[in-house]
C-alpha positions in Angstrom: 59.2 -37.2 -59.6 61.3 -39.6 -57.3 62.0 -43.0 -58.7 60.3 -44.8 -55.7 57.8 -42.3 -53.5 58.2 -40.3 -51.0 59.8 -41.5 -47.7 59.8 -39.8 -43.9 63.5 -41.1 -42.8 64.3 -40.7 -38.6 67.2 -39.3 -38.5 69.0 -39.3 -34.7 72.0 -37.6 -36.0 73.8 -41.0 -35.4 75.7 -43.1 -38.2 73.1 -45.9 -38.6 70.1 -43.5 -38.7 72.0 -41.6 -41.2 73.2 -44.0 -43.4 69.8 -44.8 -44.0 68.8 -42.3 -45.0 71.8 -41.8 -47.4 71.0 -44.8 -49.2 67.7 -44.3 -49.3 68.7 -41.1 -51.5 71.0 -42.9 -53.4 68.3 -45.7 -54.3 66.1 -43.0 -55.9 63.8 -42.3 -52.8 62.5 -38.9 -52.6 64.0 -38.6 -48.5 62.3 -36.2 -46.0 64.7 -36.3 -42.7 62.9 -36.1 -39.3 64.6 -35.3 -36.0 62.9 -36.3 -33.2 63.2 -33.9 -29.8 62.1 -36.5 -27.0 63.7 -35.2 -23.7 65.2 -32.0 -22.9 67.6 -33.0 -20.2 68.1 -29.6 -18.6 64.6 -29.6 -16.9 65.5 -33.1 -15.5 68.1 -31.5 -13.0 70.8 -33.7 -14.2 74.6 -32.4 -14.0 75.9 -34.0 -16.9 76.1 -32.8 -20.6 73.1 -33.4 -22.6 74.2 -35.8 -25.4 73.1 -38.8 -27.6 69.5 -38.5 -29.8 68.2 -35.5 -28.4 70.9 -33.3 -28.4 71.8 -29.7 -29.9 74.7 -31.6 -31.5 72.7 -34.5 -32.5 70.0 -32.2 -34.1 72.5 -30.7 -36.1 74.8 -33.4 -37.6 71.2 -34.7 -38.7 70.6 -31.4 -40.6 74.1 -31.4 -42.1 73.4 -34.6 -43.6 70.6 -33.8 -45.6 71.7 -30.2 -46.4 74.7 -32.2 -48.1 72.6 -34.2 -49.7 69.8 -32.0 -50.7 66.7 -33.1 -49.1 64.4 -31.5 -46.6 65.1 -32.1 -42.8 62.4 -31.0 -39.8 62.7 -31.4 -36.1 59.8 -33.1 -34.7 59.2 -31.8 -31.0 57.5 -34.7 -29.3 58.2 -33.7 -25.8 55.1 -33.6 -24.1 53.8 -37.4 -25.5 57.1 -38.6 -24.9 57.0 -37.4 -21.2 53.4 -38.5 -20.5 53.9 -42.5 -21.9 57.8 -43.4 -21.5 58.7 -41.0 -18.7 55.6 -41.9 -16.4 55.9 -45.4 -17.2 59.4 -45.7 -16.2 58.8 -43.9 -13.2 55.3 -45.5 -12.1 57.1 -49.1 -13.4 59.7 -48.6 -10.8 57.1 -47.4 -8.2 55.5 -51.1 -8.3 58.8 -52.7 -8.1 59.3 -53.5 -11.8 62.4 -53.1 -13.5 61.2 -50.6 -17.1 62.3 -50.9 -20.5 62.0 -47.2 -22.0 63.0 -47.8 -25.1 61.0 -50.1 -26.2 58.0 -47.8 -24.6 59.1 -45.3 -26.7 59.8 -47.3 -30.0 55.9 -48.7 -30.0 54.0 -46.0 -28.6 55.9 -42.4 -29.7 58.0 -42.6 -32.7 56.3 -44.8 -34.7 52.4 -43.2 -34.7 54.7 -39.7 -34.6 56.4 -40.5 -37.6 53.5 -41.7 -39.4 51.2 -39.2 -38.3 53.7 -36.5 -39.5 54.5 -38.8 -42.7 50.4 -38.4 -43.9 50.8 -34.7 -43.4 54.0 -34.9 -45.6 52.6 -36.9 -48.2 54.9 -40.1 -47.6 53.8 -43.0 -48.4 56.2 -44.9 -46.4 58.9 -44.2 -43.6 62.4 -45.7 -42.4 64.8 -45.9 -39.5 68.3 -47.1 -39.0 67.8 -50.2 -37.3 69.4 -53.3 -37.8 66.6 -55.9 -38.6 64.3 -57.1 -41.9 60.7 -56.8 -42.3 58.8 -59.3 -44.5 55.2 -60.0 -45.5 53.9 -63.9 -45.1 50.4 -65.1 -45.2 49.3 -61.4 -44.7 51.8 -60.6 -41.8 54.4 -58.0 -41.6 56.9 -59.9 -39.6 60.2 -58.7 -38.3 63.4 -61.1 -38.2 66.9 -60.5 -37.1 69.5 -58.6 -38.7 72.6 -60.5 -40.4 74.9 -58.4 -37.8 73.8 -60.7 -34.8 76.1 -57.9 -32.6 73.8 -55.2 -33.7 70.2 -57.1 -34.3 67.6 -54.8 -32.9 64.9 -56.8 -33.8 64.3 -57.4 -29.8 63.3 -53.5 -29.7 60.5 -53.4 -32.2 58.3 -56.3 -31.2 56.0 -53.9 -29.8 55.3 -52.1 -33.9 51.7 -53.0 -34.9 51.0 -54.9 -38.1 49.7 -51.6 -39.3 52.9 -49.7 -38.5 55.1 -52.1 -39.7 53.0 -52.2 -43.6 54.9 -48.6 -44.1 57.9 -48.9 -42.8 61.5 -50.0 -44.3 64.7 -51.0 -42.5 67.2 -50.8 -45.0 70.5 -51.6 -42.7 68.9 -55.1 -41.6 71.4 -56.8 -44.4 74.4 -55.0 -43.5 76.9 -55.5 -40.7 78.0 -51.9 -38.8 81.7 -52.4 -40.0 80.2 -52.1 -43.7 78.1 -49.0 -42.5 81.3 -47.5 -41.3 83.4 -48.1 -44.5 79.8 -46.7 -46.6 80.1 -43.8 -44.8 84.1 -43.5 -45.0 83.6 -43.8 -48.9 81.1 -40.5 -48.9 83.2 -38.7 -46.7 81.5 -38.9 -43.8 84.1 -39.4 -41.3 82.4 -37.4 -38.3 80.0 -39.9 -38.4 82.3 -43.2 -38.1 84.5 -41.2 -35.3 81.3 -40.1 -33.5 80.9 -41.5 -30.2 77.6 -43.8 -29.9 75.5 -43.3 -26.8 73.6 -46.9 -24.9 72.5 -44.6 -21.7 68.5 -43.8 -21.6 68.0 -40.8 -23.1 66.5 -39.0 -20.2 69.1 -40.3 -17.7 72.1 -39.7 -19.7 74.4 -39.7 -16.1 72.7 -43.2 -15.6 71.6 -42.1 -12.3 67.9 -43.4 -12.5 67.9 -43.1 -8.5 68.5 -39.5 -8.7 66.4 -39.4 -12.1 63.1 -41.0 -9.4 63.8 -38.7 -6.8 64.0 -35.6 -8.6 60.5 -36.9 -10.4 58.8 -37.9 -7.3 59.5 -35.3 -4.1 59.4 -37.0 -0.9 59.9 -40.6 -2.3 63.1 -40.9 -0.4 62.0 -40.4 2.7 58.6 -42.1 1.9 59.9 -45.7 1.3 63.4 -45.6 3.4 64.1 -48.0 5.7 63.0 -51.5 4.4 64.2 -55.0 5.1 66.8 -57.2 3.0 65.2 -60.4 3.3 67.2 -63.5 2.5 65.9 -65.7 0.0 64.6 -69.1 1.2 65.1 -68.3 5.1 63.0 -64.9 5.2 66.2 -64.0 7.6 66.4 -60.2 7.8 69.7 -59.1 6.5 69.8 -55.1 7.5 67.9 -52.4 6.2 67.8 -50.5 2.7 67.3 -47.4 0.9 63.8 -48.3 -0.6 62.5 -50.9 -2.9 62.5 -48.7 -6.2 66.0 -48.1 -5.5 66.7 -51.8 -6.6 66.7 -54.2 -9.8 66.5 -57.7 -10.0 69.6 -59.5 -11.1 72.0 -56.2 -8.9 74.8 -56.8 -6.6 76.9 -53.5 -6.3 75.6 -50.7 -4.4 73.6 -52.9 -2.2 75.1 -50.4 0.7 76.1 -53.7 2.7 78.5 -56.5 2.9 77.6 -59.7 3.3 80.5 -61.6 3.3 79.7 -63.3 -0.1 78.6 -62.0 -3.1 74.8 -61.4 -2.6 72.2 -60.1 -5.6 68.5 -59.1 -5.7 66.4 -62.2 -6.6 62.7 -60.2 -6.0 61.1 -56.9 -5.1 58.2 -57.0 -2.8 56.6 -53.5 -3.7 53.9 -54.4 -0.3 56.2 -55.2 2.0 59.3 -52.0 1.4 61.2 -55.7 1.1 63.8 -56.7 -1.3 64.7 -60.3 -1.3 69.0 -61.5 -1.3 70.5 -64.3 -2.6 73.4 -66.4 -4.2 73.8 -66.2 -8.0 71.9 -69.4 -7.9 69.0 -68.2 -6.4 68.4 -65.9 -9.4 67.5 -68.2 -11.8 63.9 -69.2 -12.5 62.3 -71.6 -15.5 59.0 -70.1 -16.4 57.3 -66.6 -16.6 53.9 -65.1 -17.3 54.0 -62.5 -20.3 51.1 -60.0 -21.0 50.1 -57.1 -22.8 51.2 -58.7 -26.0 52.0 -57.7 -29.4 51.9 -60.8 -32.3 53.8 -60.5 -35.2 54.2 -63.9 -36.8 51.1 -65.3 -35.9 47.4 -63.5 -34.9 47.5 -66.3 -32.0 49.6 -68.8 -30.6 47.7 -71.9 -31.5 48.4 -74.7 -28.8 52.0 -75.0 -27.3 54.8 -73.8 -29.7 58.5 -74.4 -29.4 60.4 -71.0 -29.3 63.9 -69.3 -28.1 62.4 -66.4 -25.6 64.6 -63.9 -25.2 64.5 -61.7 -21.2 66.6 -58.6 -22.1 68.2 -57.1 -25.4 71.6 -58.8 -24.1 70.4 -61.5 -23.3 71.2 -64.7 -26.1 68.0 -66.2 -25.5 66.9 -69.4 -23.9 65.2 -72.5 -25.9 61.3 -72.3 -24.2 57.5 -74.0 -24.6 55.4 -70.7 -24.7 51.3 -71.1 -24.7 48.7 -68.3 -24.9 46.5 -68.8 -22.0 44.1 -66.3 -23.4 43.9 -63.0 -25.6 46.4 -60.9 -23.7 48.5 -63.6 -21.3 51.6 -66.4 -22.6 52.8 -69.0 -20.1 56.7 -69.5 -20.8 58.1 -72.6 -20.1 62.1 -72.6 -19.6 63.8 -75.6 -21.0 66.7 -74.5 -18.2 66.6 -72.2 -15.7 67.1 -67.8 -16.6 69.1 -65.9 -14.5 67.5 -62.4 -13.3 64.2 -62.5 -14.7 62.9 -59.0 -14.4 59.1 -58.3 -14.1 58.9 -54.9 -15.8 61.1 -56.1 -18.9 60.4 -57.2 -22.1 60.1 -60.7 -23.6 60.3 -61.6 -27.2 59.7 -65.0 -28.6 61.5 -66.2 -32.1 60.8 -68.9 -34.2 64.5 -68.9 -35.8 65.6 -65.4 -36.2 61.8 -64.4 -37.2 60.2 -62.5 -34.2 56.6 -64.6 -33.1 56.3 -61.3 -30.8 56.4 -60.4 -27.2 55.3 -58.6 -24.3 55.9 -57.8 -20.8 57.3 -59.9 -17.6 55.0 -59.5 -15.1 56.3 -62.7 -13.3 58.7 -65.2 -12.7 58.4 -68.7 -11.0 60.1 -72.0 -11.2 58.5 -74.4 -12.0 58.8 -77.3 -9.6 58.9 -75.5 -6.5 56.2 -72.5 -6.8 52.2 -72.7 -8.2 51.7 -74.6 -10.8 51.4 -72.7 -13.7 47.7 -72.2 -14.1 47.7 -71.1 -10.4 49.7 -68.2 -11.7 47.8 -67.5 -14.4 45.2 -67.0 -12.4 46.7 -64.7 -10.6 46.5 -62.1 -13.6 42.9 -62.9 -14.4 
């Protein structure tokens, strides 16, 4: 009998995942490793070598760990969810001019119930990954707050994990920083694992070629939405033509196929239209957003205006903002300066110091003098 239960540790074969589960062992857990196959890059038609979390290699250096340390270790095949929720929402997010955040799609809507579901059928009681953040229970919440390594903190990822979820689960890096990882895992003898390279592409585009990645996914879709306008922001002035508006982000410069004789980015993506809209880096920057399909962690709702630091993107430092909940599934944000590259299609996440309040998804951005006034936008998603 284990000291502390049974636990159902994902293991990616990386150092962070591993090192969990390591000292999970070492605490006295009973540790089950799980590898999770999500993507199979062959099939996608890609040219470059498959690496990262779903690879041969990965798959193994998983296994090696726990045959060293003598617990059981299973790969998890979870292709065929995987591809019908991250894969077609990346591709259909793209296809209405959105800029897709896989990895949180995949955090919150595969791994998690997977692990769990596979965790009941394994008699855990609990389950673990290698990310760098805390979870804590207040007033009957399971809230998750930032990690102490603010270069690592992955707490922007997992705002998506449902109060139910989050009850099982342990993150036991959250009070580490990665150079103390490395030297754990230099002390055991693991030295493949501090040398090994770590991989930031998307899984199923490991070349980062997400145009090729869309035309190899949708046949014809080249040819289908060629030959749109660049628009230039406030003059409507067409600039030239371009490749297609799923072929472009919000916030890009290079590989516009142009020059303009300054540097020019994407400020919007008109889906309707085949347009995408240029301008100066100040024309990227915008004050408020509308965020829906939420996910509370903190709170069960946000009760009357509440003074946050909203983070856009996973890089991104955050930016000191007003957020309200207009109604069950919709926040108005309210920039206290203006955000550069706002992406519809990305995730926002709201803290209340380094505890995540939650988040949810961009699906606009305005500023907030010159466009609708906020309820007009609002409205908009009714």
């Amino acid at each position: 009998m284990s000291k502390h239960g049974r636990i159902l540790v994902a293991m990616s074969g990386g150092i962070d995942s591993s090192l969990a589960a390591v000292m999970l062992h070492e605490q006295g857990y009973e540790v089950i490793g799980m590898t999770m196959k999500t993507w199979d890059y062959a099939s996608s038609g890609g040219t470059k070598k498959e690496t990262g979390c779903c690879s041969l290699d990965s798959i193994n250096d998983a296994r090696n760990i726990a045959v060293n340390l003598g617990f059981p270790h299973y790969i998890l095949d979870i292709r065929e969810e995987f591809g019908d929720a991250v894969i077609n929402h990346f591709t259909g997010e793209y296809l209405e001019g959105r800029t897709p955040n896989p990895c949180v799609m995949c955090n919150t809507h595969i791994k998690w119930d997977a692990l769990l579901r596979r965790a009941d059928r394994l008699d855990c009681e609990s389950i673990a990954t290698g990310h760098y953040a805390h979870i804590r229970t207040e007033n009957g919440r399971h809230i998750i707050s930032k990690g102490v390594d603010t270069l690592k903190d992955q707490s922007y990822v997992l705002w998506g994990v449902s109060q139910e979820s989050l009850s099982r689960t342990k993150l036991p890096l959250g009070h580490l920083r990665k150079s103390e990882i490395r030297d754990m895992a230099t002390d055991r003898g693991f030295i493949e694992l501090v040398t090994k390279s770590e991989s930031y592409e998307i899984c199923f585009v490991p070349d980062n070629d997400y145009r090729g990645f869309l035309k190899r996914r949708v046949p014809g879709l080249e040819t289908e939405v060629a030959g749109g306008n660049f628009i230039q922001e406030g003059t409507g002035k067409v600039l030239g033509r371009h490749d297609g508006y799923p072929f472009y982000t919000i916030g890009q410069r290079k590989g516009l196929g142009m020059a303009f004789g300054q540097p020019m980015f994407v400020t919007e993506i008109r889906k309707d239209t085949n347009e995408v809209v240029l301008g100066v880096d100040k024309d990227l920057y915008r004050d408020g957003m509308i965020v829906s399909k939420l996910n509370l962690q903190k709170y069960d709702r946000i009760s009357g205006p509440l003074e946050t630091v909203t983070k856009v993107r996973y890089k991104h430092d955050g930016t000191p903002a007003t957020i309200s909940q207009t109604d069950n599934d919709r926040i108005e944000v309210r920039f206290h300066e203006g955000v550069s590259a706002i992406a519809p299609g990305q995730a926002a996440v709201f803290y209340e110091g380094n505890d995540v309040i939650g988040g949810g998804w961009i699906m606009k951005s305005f500023r907030q003098e010159a466009d609708a006034t906020p309820s007009e936008i609002a409205s908009a998603f009714a």
